[in-house]
N, C-alpha and C positions, 0 to 999 in steps of 0.2 A: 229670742226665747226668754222664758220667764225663771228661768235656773235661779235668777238672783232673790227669788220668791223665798225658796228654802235655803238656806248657807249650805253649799256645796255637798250637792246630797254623797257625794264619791269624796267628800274629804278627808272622813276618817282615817281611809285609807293612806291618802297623801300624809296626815298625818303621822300614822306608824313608819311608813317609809320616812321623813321626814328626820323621827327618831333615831331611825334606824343609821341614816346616815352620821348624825351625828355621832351615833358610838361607832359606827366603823366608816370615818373618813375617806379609805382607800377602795376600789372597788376592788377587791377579791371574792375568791372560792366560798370564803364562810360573810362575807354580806351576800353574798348570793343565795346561799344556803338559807337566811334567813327573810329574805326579800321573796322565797320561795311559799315561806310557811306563811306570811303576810298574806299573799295573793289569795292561795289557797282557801284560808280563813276569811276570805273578804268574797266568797261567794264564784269564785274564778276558779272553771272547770280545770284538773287536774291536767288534760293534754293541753288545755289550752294554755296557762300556767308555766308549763313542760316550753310552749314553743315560746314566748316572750323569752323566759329564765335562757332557753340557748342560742336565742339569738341574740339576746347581753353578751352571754360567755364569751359566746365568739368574738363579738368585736372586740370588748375586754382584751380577750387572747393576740387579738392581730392590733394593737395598740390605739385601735380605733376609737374604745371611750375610756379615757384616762382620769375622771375624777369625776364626782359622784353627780355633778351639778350635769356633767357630759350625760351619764347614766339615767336621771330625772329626764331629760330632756328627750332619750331616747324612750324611754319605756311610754311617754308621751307619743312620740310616731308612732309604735308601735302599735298600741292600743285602737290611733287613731283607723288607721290603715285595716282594723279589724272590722270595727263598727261602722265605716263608711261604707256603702254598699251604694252610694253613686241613687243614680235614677228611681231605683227602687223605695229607698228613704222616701219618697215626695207619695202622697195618695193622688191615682188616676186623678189626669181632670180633663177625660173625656168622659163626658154625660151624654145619654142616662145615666146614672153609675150606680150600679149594684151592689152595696157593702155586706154579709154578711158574716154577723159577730159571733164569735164562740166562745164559751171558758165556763168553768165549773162555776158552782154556785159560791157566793163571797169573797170572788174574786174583787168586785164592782165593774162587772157588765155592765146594768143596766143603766149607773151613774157613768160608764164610759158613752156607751149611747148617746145617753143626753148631752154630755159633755160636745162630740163630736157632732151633733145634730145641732145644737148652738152653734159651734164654728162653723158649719158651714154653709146655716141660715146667716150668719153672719157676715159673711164674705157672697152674699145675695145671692145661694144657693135657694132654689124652693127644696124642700125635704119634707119626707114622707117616713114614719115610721109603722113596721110591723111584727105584732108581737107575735111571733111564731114559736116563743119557748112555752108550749102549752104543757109540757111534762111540771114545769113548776110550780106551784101554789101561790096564787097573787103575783108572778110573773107580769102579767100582762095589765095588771091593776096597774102596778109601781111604774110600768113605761107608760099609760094612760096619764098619770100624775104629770110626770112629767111632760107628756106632750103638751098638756093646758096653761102649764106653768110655761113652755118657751112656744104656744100657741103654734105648733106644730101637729097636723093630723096625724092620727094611729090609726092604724086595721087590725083590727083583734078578733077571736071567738071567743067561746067558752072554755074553759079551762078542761084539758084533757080532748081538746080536738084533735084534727090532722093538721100538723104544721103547714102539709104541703099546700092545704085549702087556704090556709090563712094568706102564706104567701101567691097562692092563685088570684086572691081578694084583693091584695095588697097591690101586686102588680096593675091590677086591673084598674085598682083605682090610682096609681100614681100615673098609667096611661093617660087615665082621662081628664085628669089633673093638670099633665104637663109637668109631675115632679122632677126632677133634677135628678138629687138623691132618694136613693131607700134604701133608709135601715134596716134590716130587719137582726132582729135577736134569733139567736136556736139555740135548744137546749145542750148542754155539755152533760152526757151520761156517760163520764169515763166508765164507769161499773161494769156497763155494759158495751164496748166496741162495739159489736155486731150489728144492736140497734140501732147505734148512733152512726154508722155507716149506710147503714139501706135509709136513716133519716134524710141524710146528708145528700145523699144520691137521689132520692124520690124529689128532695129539694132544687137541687142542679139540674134535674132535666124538667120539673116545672118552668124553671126560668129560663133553659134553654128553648122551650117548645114557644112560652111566650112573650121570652124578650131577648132574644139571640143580638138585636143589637147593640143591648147593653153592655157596659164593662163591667167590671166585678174585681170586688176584691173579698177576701178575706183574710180577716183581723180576728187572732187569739189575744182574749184578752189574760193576762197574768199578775197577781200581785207580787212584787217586789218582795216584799217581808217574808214571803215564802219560802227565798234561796232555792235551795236543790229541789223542792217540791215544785218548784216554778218550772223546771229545767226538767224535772220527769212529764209535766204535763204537756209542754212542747214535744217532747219526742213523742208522746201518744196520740194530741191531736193530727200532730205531723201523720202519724202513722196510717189516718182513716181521711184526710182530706190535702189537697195543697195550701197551704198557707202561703200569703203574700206579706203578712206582716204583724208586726205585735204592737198592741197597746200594752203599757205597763205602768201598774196604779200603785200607789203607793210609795212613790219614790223618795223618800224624805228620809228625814235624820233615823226611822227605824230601819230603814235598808241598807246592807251596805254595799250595793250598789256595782259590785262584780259582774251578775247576772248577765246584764248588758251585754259586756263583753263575750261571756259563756254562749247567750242566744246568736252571737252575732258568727263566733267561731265555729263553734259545733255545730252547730243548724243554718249555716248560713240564711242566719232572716237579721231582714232592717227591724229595727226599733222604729216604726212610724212616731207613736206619740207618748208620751210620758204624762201621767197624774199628778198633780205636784197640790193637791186637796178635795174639800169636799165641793166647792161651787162650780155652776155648769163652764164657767170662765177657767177652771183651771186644768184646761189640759194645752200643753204644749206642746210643739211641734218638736220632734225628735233633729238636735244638730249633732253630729260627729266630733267636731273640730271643740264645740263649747267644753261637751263632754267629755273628754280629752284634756283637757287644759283645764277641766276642772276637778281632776286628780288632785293635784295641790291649790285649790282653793284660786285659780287662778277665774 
């Protein structure tokens, strides 16, 4: 993975902990208490927070980590064991495969697309993308760009069409293509649920009617810098479709980098891939164990 692109986007954190140990040497009650306020402030959901902090205490308490370097090393497992989610972490690679991407506007959707449409023309996928977010303005222009640019076909309408035709179109032509992958984009109308639920659903039973073979995923995408705004938009997309997994953009020195953990506890979802810039090369592939170990800069 390409983590070492950005200096340890989770260091900060390491960092204050870090501190922290230095001014309270011994693990007790009040490093705890403030290893508490750390977490919290570093974008790490308050139960989730709750369950690392008592599961220190305890072993703390039963003489299990006796000094701070024991404690670092634990909060390491701990973490890891959150965000590993095994099988799930990996995108299908049984093809055809069906990706459909979600997420508000400025999140970089569309630069995640491309991003993931490059990796896996790269690794000799054929890929086909389609722009089904017709609710957006120049939506479907800006995935156009880029399909010429990584000489990938689009299937598009007009702007303000039926998503569901576009993706009828799309399908049909990734059939007769022999595409591998297809992208397709939809629009994120948190504003409105209701719409973006009968969207969502007219879209799932197009591709169940004409491509039941395919697999499927679906990938939210979320910015990083977000924090808790990131983490309420996962509980809503959650709320109107199943999610299999998160792209997350922005992952660099402005984030800091909790979230991860928050999406991985609360919501039980894998972190598929991580943004780590702006070129179609820089998305990486989500590791557990890196990111873990890269709490303290490791």
């Amino acid at each position: 993975m390409a983590y070492e692109k950005k200096k340890s986007f989770f260091g900060r954190i390491g960092e204050r902990i870090e501190d922290l140990f230095i001014a309270r040497p011994t693990p007790d009650e009040d490093m705890l208490d403030e290893l508490e306020e750390i977490l919290v402030t570093s974008d790490i959901g308050v139960e989730t927070t709750e369950k690392i902090i008592d599961e220190l205490r305890n072993k703390i308490r039963s003489n299990y980590l006796w000094s701070n370097e024991s404690v670092r090393d634990e909060i390491k497992n701990i973490v890891y064991r959150m965000v590993d989610k095994g099988e799930r972490l990996a995108l299908s690679e049984d093809y055809p495969l069906i990706i459909l991407v979600i997420g508000v506007n400025g999140v970089g959707k569309t630069t995640s697309i491309a991003k993931l449409a490059y990796k896996l023309k790269n690794e000799g996928k054929s890929v086909i993308l389609v722009a089904a977010d017709t609710f957006r303005a120049a939506a479907a222009q800006q995935l156009s760009v880029w399909g010429e640019r990584l000489g990938v076909p689009v299937i598009k309408h007009g702007e303000g069409a039926d998503p569901s035709a576009v993706i009828f179109d799309g399908l049909s032509a990734a059939k007769a293509r022999g595409s591998q992958a297809i992208i397709v984009d939809t629009a994120g109308r948190l504003q409105n649920k209701k719409n973006l639920m009968n969207e969502l659903s007219k879209m799932y039973r197009v591709i169940e009617r004409e491509y039941p073979e395919a697999s499927k995923e679906v990938l939210l995408v979320l910015d990083a810098t977000t924090g808790k705004n990131a983490i309420s938009q996962a509980k809503e997309f959650g709320d109107v479709t199943d999610l299999t997994g998160i792209i997350l953009t922005k992952l660099d020195g402005s984030a800091k980098g909790g979230i991860v953990i928050t999406l991985a506890d609360d919501f039980d979802l894998p972190v598929k891939f991580i943004g780590l810039g702006e070129k179609e090369a820089d998305l990486a592939v989500f590791d557990p164990k890196e990111f873990s170990d890269s709490i303290f800069g490791e």
